[in-house]
C-alpha positions, 0 to 999 in steps of 0.5 A, a space after each residue: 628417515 634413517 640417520 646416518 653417523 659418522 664413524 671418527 678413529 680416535 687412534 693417534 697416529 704415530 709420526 717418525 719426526 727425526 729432528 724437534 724442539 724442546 720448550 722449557 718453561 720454568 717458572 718459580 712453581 712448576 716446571 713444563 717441558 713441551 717438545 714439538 716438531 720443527 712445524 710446531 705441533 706437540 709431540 709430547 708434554 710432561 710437567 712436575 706436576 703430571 709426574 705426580 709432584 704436588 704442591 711445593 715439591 713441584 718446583 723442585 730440580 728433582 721434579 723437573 729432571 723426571 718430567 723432562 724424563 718423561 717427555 724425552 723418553 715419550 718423544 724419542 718412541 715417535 723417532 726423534 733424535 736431534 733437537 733443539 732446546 727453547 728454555 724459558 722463565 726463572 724457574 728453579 728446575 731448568 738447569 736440572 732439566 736441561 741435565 736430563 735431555 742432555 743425559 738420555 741420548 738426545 742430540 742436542 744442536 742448539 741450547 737458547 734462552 727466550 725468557 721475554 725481558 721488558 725493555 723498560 716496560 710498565 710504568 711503576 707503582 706510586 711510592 707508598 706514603 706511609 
């Protein structure tokens, strides 16, 4: 009985996506720009840390302005043009990197911070008796 495979293309496809958006997570130790079509699905991701940074270099401006690079350049070669920025977290680098779209040629229609903000969320610690 002879057994028969299947035969998968492992290409990616590439997609003209005209208009995206791009999420900034900026945390105190690295920086991750992930840009995604208006459905969700990633285009392309960079972060400090894949840019070749290590350790506390990750969290630099410098840092996230070259991964916010490498992510623009990847996505604007699948056809983007327009988009819209999501940024979020208290990171050190999400200024730099928002400097950086702003300068490769991206449109930008919308800028908004959504870093999740507790309305009055978890209950506090007990006070240290010392």
């Amino acid at each position: 009985m002879a057994r028969q495979t299947k035969r998968v293309s492992s290409r990616k496809v590439k997609r003209k996506v005209p208009k995206g958006v791009v999420h900034i997570q900026a945390t105190y130790n690295n920086t991750i720009i992930t840009i995604t079509d208006l459905q969700g699905e990633v285009l392309s991701w960079s972060s400090s840390g894949s840019c070749g940074f290590k350790g506390r270099k990750k969290r630099t401006p410098f840092a996230s302005q070259t991964a916010a690079e490498s992510a623009i350049r990847r996505s604007m070669d699948q056809g983007l043009r327009q988009a819209e920025i999501m940024m979020s977290g208290p990171g050190p680098g999400r200024d730099m990197a928002l400097r950086a779209i702003k300068t490769s040629g991206l449109g930008v229609s919308l800028v908004r911070d959504v870093t999740p903000v507790p309305h009055n969320g978890c209950r506090p610690p007990k006070k240290r008796r010392l």
